[in-house]
N, C-alpha and C positions, 0 to 999 in steps of 0.2 A: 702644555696646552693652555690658550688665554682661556681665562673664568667667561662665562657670559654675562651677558651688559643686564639683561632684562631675561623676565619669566616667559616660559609658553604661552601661558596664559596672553600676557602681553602681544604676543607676535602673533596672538588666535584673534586674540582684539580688532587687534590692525587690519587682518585682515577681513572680519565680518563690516568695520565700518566699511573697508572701500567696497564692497560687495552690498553691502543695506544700503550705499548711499544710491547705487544704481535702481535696488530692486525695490526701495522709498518712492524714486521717482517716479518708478515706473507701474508702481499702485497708485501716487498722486493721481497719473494722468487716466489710466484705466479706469479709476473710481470716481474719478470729478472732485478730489477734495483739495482742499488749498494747498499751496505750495509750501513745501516744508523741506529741509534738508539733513542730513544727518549729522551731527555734531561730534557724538563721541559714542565709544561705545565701551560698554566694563565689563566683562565677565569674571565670574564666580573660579575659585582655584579648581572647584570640581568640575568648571565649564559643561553646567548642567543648566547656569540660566546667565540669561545677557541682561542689561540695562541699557538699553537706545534712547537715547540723549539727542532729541530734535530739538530746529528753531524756525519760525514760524516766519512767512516774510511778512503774513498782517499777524500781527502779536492779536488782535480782534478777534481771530478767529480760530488761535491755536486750539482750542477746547474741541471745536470741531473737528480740526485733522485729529486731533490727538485722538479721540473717538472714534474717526475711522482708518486708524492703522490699529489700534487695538483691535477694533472688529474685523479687519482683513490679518492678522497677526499670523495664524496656523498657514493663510496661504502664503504669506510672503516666509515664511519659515520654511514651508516647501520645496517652494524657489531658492532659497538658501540654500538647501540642503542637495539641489544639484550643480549647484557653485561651486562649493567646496568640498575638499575632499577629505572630510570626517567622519568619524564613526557615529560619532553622537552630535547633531547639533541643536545646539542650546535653545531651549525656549526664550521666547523673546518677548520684554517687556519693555512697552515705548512710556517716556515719558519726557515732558515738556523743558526744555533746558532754556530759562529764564535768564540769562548769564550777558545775554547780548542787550534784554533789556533792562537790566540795573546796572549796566555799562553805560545806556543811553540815560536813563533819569538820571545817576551822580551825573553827567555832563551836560545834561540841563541843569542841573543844582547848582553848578560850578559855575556856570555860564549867568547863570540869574545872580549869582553873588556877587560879580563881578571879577574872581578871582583866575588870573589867568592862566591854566596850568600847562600851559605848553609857551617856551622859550620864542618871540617873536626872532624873526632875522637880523633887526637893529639889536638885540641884546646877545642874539648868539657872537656877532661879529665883535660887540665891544669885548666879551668874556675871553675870545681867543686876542683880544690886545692886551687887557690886561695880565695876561701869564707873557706876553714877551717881555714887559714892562720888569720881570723880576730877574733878566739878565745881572 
């Protein structure tokens, strides 16, 4: 019998993000708060609490959604919980995943240095000459 690749845990993961990212949306629009999607999500080995890992499409105003998915949290827990088909599911704790935006200032940073870190198409093309070159 093949070993398994990954934990319950893991595949319990998987599947509350695809399910929060619905039941995020569909508090965004219910509530009026800004638009936020769901990133990732972790749970605990005792899958008694989750970490929901949102990104903000105005990074401005993530404070706010992040306030009111906190504050609507028990209901969209709710909603979860006739989603899925668990015995127990996990209290959920949202917080702000910052990850897209210190992706975007390092490449303003890189950008203002002048340093080019992506391969233009004149240098891609000479690199694949120079490996024929060593026939």
């Amino acid at each position: 019998m093949p070993a398994k690749s990954f934990h319950r845990s893991d595949r319990v993961a998987a599947q509350l993000r695809r399910e929060l990212g619905q039941l995020v949306h569909d508090a965004v629009r219910e509530h009026s708060l800004p638009s936020v999607s769901v990133s990732d999500v972790e749970i605990n080995r005792e899958m008694e609490h989750a970490q929901v890992f949102v990104t903000a499409l105005q990074p401005e105003r993530a404070k706010e959604a992040l306030a009111g998915l906190k504050e609507h949290a028990r209901e969209i827990r709710y909603r979860l919980a006739h989603q899925v088909k668990m015995r127990h599911v996990p209290e959920l704790h949202f917080h702000y995943d910052d990850s897209v935006d210190r992706g975007e200032k390092i490449e303003k940073l890189l950008r203002a240095s002048g340093t080019d870190f992506a391969p233009s198409s004149d240098e891609a093309e000479s690199g694949s000459d120079a490996g024929s070159d060593s026939d």
